[in-house]
C-alpha positions as CSV (number, residue, x, y, z in Angstrom):
1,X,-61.8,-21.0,27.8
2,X,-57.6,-21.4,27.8
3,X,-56.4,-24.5,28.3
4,X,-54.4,-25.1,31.3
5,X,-51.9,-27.5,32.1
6,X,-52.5,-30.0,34.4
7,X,-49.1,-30.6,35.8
8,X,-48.4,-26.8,35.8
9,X,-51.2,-24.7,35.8
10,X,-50.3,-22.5,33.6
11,X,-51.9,-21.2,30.1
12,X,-51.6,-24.0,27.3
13,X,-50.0,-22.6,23.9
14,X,-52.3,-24.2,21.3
15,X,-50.3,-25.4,18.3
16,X,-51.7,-26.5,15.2
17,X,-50.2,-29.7,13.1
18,X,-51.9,-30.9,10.2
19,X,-55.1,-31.9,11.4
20,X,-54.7,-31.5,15.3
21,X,-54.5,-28.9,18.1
22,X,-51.4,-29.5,20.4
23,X,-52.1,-27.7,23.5
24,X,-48.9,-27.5,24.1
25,X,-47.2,-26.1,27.9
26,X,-43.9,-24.4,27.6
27,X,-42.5,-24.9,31.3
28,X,-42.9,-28.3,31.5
29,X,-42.8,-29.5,27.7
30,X,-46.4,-31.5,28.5
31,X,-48.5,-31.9,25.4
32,X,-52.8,-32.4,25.8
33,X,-54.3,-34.3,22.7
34,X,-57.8,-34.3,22.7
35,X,-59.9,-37.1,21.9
36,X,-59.0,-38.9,17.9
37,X,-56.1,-36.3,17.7
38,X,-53.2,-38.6,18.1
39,X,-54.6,-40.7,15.7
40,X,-54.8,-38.3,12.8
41,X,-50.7,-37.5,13.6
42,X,-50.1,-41.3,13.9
43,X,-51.8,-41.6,10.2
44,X,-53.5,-44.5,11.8
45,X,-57.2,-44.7,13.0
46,X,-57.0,-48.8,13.2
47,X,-53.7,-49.5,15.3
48,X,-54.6,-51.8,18.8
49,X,-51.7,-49.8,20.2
50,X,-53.3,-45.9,20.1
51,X,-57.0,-48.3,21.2
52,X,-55.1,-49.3,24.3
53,X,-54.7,-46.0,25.0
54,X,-58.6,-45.4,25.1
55,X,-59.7,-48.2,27.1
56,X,-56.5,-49.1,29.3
57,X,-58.3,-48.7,33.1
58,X,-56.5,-46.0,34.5
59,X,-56.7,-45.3,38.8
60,X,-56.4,-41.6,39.9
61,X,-53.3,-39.8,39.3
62,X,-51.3,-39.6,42.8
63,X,-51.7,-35.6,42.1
64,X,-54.7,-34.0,41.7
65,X,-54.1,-33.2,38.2
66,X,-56.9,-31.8,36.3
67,X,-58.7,-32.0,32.0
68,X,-58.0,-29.2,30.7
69,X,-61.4,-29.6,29.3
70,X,-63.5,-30.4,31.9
71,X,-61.7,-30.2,35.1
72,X,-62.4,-33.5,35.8
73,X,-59.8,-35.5,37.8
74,X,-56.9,-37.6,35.6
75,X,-56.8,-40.9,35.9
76,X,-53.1,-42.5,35.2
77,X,-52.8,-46.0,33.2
78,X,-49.7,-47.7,31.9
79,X,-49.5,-48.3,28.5
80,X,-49.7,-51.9,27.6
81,X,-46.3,-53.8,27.3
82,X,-44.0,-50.9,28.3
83,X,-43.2,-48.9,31.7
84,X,-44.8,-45.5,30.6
85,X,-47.0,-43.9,32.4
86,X,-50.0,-41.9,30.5
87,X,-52.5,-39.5,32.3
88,X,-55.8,-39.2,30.5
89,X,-59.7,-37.5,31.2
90,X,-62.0,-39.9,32.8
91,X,-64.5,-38.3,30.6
92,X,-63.1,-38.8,27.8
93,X,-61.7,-35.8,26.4
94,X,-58.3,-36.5,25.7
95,X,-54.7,-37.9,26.9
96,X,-51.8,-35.8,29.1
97,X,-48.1,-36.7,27.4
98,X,-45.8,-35.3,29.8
99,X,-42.3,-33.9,27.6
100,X,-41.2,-36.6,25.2
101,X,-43.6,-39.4,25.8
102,X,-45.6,-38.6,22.8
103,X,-42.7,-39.5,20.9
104,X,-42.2,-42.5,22.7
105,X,-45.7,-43.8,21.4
106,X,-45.3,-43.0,18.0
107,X,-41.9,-44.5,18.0
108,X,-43.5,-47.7,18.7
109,X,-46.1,-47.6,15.8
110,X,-44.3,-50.1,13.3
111,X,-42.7,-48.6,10.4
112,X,-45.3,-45.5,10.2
113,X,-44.0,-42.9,7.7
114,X,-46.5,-40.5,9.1
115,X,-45.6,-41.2,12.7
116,X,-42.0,-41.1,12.0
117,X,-41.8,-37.6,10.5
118,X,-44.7,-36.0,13.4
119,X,-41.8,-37.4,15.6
120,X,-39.0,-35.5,13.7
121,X,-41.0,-32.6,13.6
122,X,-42.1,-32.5,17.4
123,X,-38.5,-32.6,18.2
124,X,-37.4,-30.0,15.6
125,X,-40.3,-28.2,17.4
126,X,-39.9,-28.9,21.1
127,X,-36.1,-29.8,20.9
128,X,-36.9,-33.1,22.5
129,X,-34.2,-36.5,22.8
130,X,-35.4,-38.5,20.2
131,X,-36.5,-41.7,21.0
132,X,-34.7,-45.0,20.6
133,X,-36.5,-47.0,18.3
134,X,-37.4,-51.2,19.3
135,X,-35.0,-52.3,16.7
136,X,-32.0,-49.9,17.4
């Protein structure tokens, strides 16, 4: 089955990056991670930060927007102690990042080496802004 993007739907390009698929959609710069994938570009399987992200309750997106898994409804959360917004499978499968909001999450891993160059090289990739980081 091809991925589809749930904001556009459209085909998902599927991208690989060290250990992770990016299903990646090249009209509206969304990126799908599934499930334990942002933690292997993070470098870090232990941070509270990418846990939040997991068990954060979430309500139904205001559009219907669907997994490009399962087809199953998004639910939207905000990430704890910011104003971003996340979409992510009720099921489980894996979070929605619309354009540059992965970066945004990385950025605010502290002092990651691993996070800081999957954020360089997503926006050598998708020609992103590069986010500001906390102490800048």
């Amino acid at each position: 089955m091809i991925p589809v993007c749930p904001k556009c739907d459209c085909s998902l390009l599927i991208l690989r990056l060290a250990d992770a698929e990016l299903d990646f959609c090249d009209r509206c710069r969304g990126l799908w991670l599934d499930t334990g994938e942002i933690e292997i570009l993070a470098g870090d399987t232990h941070s509270p930060l990418l846990k939040s992200l997991r068990d954060q309750p979430g309500s139904p997106t205001p559009q219907k927007h669907l997994c490009p898994r399962c087809d199953a409804a998004l639910v939207e959360f905000t990430v704890p102690g910011t104003k971003l917004q996340l979409d992510r499978c009720p099921k489980g499968h894996g979070l929605w990042f619309d354009a540059d909001e992965l970066e945004q999450i990385l950025a605010m891993l502290p002092n990651d080496p691993l996070a800081a160059k999957t954020i360089n090289l997503l926006n050598d990739l998708f020609h992103y802004q590069k986010p500001k980081n906390q102490g800048d």
